[in-house]
N, CA, C and O of each residue as an XYZ file, in Angstrom:
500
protein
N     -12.692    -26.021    -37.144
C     -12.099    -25.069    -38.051
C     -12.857    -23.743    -38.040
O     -12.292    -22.667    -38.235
N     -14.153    -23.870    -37.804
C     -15.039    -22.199    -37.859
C     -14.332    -21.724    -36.627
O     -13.589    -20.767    -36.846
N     -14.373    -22.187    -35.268
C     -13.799    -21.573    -34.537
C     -12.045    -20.306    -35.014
O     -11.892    -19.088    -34.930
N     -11.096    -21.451    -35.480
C     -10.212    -20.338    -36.412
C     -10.354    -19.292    -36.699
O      -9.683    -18.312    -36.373
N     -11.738    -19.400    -37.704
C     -11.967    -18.264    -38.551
C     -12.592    -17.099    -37.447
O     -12.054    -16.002    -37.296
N     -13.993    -17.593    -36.602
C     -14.044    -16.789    -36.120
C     -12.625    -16.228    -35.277
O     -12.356    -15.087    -35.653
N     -11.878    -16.632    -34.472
C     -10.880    -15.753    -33.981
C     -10.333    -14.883    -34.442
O     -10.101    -13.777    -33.953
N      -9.909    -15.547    -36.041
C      -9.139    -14.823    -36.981
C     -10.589    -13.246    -36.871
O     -10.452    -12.073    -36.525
N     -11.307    -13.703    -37.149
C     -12.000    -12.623    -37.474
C     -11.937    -11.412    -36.707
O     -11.717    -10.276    -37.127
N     -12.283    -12.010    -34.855
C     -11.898    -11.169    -34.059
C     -10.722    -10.383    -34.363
O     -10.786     -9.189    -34.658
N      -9.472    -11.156    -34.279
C      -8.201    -10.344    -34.248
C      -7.805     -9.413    -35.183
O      -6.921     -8.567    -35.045
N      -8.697     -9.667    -36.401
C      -8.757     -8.938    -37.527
C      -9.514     -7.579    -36.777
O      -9.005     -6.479    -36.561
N     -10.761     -7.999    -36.492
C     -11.474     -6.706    -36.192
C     -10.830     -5.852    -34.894
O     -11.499     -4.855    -34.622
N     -10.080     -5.987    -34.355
C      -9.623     -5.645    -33.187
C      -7.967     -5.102    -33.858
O      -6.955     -4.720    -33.271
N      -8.085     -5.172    -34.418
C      -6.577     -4.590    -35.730
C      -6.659     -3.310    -36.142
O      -5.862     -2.373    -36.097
N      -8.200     -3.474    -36.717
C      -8.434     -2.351    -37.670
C      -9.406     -1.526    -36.630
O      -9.713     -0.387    -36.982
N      -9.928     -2.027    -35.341
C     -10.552     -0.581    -34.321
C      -9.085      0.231    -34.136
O      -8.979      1.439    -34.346
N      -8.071     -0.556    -33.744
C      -6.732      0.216    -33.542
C      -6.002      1.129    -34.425
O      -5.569      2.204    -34.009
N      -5.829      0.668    -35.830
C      -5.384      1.388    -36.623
C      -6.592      2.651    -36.960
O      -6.156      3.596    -37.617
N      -7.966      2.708    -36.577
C      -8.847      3.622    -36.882
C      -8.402      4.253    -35.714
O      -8.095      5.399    -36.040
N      -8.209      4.078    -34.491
C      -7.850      4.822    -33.069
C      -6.403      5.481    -33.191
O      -6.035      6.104    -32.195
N      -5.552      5.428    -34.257
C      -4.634      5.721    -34.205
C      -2.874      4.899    -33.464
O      -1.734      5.188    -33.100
N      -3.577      4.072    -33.595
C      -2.267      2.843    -33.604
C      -2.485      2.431    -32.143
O      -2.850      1.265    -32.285
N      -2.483      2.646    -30.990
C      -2.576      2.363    -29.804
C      -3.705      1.235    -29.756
O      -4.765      1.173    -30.379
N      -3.080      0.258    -28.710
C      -3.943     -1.130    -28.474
C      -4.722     -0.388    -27.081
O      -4.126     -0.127    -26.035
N      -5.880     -0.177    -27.285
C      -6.499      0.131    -25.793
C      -6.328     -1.449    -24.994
O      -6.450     -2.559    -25.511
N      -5.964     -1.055    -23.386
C      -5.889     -1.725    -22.791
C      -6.704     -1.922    -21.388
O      -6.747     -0.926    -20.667
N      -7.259     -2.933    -20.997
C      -7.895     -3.145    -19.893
C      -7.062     -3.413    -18.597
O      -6.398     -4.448    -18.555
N      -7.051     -2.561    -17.550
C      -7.286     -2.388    -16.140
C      -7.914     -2.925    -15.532
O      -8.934     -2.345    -15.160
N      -7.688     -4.259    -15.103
C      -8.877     -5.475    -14.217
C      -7.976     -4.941    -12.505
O      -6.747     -5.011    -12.485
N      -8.550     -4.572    -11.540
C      -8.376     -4.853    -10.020
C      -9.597     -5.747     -9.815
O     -10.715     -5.619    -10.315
N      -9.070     -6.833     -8.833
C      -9.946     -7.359     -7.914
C      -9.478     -7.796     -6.681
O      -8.414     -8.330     -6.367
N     -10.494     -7.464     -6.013
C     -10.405     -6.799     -4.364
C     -11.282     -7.068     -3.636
O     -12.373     -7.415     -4.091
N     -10.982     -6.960     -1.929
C     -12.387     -7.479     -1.123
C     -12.270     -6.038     -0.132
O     -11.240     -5.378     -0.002
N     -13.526     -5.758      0.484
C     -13.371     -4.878      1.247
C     -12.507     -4.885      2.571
O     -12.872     -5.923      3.124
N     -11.718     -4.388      3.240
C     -11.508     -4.227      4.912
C     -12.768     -4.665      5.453
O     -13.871     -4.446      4.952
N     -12.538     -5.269      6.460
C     -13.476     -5.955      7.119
C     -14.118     -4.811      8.115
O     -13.458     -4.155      8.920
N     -15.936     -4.673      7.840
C     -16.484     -3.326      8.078
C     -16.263     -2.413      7.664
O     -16.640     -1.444      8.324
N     -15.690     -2.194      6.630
C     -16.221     -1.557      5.274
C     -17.545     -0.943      4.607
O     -18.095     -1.736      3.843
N     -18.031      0.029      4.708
C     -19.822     -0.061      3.994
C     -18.878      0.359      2.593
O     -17.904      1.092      2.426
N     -19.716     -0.518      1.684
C     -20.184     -0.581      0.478
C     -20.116      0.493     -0.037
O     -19.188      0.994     -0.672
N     -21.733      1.138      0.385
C     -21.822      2.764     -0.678
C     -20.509      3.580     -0.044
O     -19.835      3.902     -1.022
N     -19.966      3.972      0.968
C     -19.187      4.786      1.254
C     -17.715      4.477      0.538
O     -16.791      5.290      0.586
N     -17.630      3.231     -0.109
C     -16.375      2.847     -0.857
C     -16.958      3.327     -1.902
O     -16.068      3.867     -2.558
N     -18.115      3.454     -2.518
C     -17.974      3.444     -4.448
C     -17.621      5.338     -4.166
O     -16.700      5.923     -4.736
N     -18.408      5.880     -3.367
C     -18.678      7.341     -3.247
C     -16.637      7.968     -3.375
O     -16.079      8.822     -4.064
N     -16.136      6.964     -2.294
C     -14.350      7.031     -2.320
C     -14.205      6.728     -3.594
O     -13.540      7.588     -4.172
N     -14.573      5.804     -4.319
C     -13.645      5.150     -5.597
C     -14.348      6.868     -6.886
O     -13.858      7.666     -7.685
N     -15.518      6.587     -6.359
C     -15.731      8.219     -7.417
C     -15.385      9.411     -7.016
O     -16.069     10.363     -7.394
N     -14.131      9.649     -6.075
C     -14.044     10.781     -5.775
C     -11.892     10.550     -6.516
O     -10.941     11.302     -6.300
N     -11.930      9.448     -7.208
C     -10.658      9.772     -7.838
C     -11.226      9.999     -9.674
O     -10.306     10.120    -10.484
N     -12.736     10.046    -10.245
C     -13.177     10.582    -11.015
C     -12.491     11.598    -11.936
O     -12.203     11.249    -13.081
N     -12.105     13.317    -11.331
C     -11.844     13.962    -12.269
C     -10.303     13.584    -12.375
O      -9.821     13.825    -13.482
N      -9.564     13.114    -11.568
C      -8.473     12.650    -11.955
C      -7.942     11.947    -13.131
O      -6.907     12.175    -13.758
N      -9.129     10.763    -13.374
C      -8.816     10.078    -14.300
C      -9.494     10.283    -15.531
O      -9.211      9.528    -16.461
N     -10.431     11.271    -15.712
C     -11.138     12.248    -16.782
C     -10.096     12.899    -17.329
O      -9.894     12.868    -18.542
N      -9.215     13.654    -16.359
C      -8.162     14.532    -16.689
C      -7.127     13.915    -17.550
O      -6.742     14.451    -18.589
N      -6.686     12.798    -17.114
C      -5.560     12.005    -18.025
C      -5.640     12.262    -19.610
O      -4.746     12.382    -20.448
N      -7.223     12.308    -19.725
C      -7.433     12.177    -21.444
C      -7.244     10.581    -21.828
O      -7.293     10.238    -23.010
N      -7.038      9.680    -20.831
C      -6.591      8.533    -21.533
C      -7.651      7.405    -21.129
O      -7.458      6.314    -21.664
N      -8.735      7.509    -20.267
C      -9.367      6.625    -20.066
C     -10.502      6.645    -20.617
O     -11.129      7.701    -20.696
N     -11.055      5.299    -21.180
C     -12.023      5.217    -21.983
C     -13.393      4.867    -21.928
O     -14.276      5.217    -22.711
N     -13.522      3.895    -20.586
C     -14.230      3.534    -19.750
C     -14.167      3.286    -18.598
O     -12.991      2.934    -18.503
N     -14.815      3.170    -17.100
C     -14.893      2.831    -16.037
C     -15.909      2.027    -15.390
O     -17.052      2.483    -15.431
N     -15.706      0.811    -14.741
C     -16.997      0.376    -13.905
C     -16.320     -0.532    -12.838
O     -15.323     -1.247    -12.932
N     -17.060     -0.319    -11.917
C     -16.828     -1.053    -10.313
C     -17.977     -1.541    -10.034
O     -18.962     -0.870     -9.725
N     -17.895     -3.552    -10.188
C     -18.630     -3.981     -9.750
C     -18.497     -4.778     -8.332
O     -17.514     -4.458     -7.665
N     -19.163     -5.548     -7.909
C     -19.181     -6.367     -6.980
C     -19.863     -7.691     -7.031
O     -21.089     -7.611     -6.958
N     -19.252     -9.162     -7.163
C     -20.290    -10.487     -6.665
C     -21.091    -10.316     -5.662
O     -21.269     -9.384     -4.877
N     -21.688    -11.651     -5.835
C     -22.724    -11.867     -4.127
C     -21.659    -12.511     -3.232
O     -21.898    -13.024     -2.138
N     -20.568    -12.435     -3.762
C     -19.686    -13.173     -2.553
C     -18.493    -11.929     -2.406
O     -17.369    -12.423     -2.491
N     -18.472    -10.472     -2.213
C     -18.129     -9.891     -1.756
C     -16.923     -9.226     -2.891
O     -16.576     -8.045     -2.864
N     -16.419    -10.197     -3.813
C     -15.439     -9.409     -4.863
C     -15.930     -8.631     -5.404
O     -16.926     -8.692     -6.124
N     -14.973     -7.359     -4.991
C     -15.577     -6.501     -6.087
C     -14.136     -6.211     -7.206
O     -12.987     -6.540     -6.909
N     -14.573     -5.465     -8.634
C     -13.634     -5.450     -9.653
C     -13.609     -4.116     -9.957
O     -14.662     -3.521    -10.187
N     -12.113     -3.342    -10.001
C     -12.798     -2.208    -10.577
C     -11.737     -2.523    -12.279
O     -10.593     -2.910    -12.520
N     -12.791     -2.137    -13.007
C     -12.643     -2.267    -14.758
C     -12.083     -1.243    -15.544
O     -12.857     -1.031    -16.478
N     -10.846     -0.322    -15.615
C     -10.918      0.847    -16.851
C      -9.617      0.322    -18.056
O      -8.508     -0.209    -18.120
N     -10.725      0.932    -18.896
C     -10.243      0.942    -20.283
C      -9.275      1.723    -20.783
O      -9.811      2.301    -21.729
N      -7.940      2.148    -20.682
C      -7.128      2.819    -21.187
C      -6.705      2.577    -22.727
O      -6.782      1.605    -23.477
N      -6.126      4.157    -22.889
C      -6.029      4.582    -24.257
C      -4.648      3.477    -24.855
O      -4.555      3.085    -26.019
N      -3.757      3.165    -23.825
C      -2.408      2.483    -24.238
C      -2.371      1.788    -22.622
O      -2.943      2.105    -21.578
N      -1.105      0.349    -23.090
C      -0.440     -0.024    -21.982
C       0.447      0.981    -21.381
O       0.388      0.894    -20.155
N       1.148      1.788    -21.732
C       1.918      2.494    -21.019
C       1.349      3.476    -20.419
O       1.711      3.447    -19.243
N       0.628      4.354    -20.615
C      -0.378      5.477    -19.804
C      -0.964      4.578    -18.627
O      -0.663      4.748    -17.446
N      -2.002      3.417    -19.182
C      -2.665      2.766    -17.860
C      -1.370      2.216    -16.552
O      -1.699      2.074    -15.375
N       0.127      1.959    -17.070
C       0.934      1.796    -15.985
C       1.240      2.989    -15.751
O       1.480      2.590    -14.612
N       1.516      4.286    -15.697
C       2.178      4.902    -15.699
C       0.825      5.777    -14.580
O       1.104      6.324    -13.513
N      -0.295      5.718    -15.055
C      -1.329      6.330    -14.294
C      -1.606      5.520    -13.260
O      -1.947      6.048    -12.201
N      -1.537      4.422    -13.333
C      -1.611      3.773    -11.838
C      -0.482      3.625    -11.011
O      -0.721      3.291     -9.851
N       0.691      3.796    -11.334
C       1.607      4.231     -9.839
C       0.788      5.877     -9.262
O       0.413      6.166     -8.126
N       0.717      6.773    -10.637
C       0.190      7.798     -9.984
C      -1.023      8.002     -9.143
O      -1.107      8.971     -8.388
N      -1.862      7.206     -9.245
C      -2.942      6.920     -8.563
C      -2.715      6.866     -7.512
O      -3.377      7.649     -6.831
N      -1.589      5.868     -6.659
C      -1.659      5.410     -5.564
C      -1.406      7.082     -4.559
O      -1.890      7.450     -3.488
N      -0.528      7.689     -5.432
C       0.023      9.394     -4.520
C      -1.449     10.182     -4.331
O      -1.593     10.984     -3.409
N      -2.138      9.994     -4.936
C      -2.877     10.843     -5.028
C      -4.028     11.088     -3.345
O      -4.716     10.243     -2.772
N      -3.828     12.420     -3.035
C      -4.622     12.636     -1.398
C      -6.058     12.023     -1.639
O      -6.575     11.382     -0.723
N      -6.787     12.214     -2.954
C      -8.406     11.795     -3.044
C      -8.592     10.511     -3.161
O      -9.734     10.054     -3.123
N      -7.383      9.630     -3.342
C      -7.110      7.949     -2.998
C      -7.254      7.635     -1.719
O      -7.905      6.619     -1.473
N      -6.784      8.287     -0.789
C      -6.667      7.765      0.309
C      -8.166      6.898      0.827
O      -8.237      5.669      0.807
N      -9.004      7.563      1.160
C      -9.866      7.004      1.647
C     -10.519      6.141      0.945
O     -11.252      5.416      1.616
N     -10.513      5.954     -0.216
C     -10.746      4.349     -1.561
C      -9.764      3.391     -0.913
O     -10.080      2.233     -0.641
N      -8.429      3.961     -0.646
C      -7.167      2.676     -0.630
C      -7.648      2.288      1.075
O      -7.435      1.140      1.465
N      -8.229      3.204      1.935
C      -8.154      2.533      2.800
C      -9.772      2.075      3.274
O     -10.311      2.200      4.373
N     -10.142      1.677      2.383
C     -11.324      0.444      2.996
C     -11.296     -1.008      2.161
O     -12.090     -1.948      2.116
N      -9.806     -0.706      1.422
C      -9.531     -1.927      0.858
C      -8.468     -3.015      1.691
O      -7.394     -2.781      2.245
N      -9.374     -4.526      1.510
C      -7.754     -4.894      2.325
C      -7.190     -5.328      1.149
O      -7.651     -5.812      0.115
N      -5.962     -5.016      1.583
C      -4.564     -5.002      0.579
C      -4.169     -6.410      0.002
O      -3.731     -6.690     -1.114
N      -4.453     -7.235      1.102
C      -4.086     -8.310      1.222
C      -4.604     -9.635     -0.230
O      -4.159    -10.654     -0.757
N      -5.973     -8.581     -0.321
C      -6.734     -9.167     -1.634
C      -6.926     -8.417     -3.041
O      -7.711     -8.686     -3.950
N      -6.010     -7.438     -2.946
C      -5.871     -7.145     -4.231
C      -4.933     -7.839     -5.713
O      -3.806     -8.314     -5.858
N      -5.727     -7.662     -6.329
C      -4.969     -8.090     -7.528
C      -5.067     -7.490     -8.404
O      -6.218     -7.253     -8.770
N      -4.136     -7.032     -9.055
C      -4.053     -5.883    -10.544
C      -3.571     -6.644    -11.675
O      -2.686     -7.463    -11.424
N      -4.126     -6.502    -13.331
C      -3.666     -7.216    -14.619
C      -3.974     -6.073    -14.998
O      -4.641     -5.277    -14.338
N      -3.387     -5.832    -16.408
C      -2.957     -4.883    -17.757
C      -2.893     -6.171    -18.275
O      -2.308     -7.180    -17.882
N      -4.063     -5.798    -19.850
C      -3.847     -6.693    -20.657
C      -4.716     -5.828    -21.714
O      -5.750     -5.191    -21.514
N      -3.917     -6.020    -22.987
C      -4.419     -5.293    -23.860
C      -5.619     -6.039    -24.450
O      -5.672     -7.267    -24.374
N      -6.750     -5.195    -25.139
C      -7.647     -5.335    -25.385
C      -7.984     -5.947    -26.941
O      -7.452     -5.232    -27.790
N      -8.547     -6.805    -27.375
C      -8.153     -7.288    -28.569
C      -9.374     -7.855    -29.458
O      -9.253     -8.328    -30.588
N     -11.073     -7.656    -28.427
C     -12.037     -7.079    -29.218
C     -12.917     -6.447    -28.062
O     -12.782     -6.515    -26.840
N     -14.024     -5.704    -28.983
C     -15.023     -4.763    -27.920
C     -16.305     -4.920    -28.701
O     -16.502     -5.215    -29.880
N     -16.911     -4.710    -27.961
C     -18.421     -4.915    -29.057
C     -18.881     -3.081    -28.739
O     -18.846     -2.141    -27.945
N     -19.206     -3.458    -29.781
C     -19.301     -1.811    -29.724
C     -21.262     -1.314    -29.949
O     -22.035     -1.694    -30.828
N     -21.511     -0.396    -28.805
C     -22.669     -0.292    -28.246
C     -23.231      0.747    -29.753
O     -22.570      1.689    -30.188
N     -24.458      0.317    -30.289
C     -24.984      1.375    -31.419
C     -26.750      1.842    -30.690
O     -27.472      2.642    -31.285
């Protein structure tokens, strides 16, 4: 039964970050992906930060991070302001000329994209 409560609690607190944010459920942006085979590493994050002011510009993203396992997955993580901006900015993503060289040291074959709204955060003091 504590379990309950704590959830309840979560969903409670994850209610009222939203209604303080102005009604919008921020939502998380999970990709996970493996490199093209011979791929370097740093020369992909340097690509993945060169679609940066793009997504500064939106006004809608809240956070960003691209990690990687020891077994080669890497994830890239952003936090959008709403579900509909984070879809709506990622078709636009794909047009974009400063994508290109991010999209192509990825193989395609292992990507996977979720939108799922966000429903608690711990919040850094």
């Amino acid at each position: 039964m504590r379990f309950t409560t704590l959830a309840t609690a979560l969903v409670a607190l994850a209610a009222a970050d939203t209604a303080r944010a102005g009604g919008e459920t921020p939502v998380a942006e999970i990709v996970t992906f493996r490199l093209a085979e011979g791929a370097d590493p740093a020369e992909f994050t340097s690509a993945a930060d060169a679609i940066t002011p793009f997504l500064k510009n939106t006004g809608a993203v809240l956070s960003r991070t691209l990690s990687v396992d020891e077994t080669g997955l890497w994830t890239d993580h952003i936090t959008w302001t709403s579900m509909q901006v984070a879809k709506d900015t990622a078709a636009d993503v794909m047009a974009l000329p400063e994508a290109g060289p991010m999209m192509s040291l990825i193989d395609a074959e292992t990507v996977i994209m979720r939108h799922a709204p966000i429903r608690f955060s711990m919040k850094q003091e």
